[in-house]
TORBA-194945 format. One line per 2 residues: for each residue x, y, z of N, C-alpha, C. Coordinates in Angstrom, 2 decimals, decimal comma. Last residue first. Layout:
X:Y:Z:X:Y:Z:X:Y:Z; ...
//
This chain:
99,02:81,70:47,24:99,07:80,20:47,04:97,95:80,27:46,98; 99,52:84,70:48,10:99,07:84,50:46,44:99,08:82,54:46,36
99,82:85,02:50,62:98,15:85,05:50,20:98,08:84,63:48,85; 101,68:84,18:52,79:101,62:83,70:51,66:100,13:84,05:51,00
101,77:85,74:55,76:103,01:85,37:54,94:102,70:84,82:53,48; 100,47:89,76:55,54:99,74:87,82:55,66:101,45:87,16:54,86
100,04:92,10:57,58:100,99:91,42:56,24:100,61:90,16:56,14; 96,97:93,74:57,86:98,21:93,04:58,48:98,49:92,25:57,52
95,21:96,86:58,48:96,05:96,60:57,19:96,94:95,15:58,23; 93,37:97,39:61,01:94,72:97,95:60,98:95,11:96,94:59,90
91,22:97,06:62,97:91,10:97,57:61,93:92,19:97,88:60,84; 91,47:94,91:65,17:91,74:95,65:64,87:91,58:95,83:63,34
90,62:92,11:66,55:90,56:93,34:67,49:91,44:94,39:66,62; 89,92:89,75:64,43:88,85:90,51:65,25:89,09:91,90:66,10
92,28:91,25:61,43:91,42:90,10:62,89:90,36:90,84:63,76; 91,98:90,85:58,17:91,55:92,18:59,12:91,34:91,11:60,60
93,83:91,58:55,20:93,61:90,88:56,18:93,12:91,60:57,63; 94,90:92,59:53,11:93,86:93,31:53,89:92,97:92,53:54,67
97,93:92,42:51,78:96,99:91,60:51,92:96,43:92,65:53,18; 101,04:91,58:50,28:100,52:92,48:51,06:99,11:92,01:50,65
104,45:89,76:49,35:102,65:90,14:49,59:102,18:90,86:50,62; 107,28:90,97:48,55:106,61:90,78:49,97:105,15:90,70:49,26
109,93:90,63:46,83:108,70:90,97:46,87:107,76:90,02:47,48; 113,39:92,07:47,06:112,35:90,75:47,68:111,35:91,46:47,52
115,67:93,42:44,67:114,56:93,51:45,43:113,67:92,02:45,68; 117,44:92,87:42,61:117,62:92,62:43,99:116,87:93,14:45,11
116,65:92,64:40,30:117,59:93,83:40,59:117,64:93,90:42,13; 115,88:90,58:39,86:117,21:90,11:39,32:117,76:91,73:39,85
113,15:90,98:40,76:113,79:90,33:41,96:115,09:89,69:41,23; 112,11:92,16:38,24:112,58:93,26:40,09:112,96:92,05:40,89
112,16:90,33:36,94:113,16:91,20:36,73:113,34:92,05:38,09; 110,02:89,42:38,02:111,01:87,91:38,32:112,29:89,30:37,49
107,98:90,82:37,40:108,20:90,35:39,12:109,38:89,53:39,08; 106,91:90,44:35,22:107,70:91,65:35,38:108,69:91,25:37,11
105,52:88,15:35,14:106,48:88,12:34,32:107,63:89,25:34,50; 103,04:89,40:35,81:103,91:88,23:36,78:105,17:87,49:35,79
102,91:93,15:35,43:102,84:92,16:35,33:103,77:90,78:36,19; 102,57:95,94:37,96:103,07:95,04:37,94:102,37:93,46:37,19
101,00:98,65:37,53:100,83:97,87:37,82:102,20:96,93:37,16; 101,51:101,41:36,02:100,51:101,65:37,12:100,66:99,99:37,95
104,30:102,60:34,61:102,79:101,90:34,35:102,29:101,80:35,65; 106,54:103,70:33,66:105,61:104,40:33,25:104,76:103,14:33,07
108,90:102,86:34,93:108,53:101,90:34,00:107,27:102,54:33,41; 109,01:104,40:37,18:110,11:104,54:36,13:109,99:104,13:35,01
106,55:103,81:38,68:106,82:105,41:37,80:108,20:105,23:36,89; 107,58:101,12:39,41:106,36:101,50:38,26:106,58:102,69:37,57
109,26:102,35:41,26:110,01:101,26:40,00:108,69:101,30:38,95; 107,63:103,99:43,15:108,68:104,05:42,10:109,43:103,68:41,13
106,39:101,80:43,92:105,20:102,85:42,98:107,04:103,69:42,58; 107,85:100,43:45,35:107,41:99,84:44,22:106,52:100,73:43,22
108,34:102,27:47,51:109,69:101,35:46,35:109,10:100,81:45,41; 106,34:102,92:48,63:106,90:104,07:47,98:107,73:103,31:47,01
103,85:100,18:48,53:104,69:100,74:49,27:105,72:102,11:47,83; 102,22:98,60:46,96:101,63:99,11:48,51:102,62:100,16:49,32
101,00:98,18:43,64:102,06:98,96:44,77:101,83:98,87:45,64; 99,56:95,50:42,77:99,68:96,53:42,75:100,84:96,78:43,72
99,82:92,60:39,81:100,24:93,27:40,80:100,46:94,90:41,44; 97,67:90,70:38,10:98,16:91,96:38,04:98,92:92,26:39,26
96,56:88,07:35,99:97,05:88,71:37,83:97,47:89,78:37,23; 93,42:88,06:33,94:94,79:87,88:34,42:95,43:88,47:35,94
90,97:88,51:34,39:91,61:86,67:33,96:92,89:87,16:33,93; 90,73:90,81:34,43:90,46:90,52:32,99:90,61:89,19:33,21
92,79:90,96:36,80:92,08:91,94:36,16:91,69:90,99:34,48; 92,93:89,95:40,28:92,94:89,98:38,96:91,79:90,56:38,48
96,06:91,31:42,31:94,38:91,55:41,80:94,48:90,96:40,38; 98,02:91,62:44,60:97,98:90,22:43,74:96,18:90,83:43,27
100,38:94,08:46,03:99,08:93,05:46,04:98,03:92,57:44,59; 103,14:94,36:47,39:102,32:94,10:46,12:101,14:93,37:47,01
106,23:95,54:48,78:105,16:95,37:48,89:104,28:95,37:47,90; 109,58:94,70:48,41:108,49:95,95:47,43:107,46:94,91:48,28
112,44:95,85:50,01:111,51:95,20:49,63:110,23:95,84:49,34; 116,36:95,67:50,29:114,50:96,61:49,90:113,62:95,54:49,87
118,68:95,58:52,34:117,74:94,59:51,71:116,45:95,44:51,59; 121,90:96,65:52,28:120,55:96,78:52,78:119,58:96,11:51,81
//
């Protein structure tokens, strides 16, 4: 079975940061006792075989409703 962590791409200070959007990734944080995903950290969760999905608050005209965008961090 194929996990995948949902993130979203904020910068903080001049640097990226990545947050949680989903239970799999606020768990691999809680294990790592930190709140956020460095872009250096992202290339070890994808040697433990997790795909990391962007997530994005993309909004169209007929709904209010969170939608996955395929590439927001280019």
């Amino acid at each position: 079975m194929i996990e995948t962590c949902l993130l979203e791409k904020r910068n903080c200070y001049g640097n990226d940061r990545y947050f949680p959007k989903c239970d799999k990734s606020r768990q691999l944080l809680h294990l790592m006792g930190k709140n956020s995903f460095a872009s250096w950290e992202l290339q070890r969760v994808r040697d433990l075989g997790y795909i990391i999905q962007p997530y994005s608050w993309s909004v169209d005209e007929n709904s209010t409703e969170p939608a996955y965008t395929r590439n927001p961090w280019d």
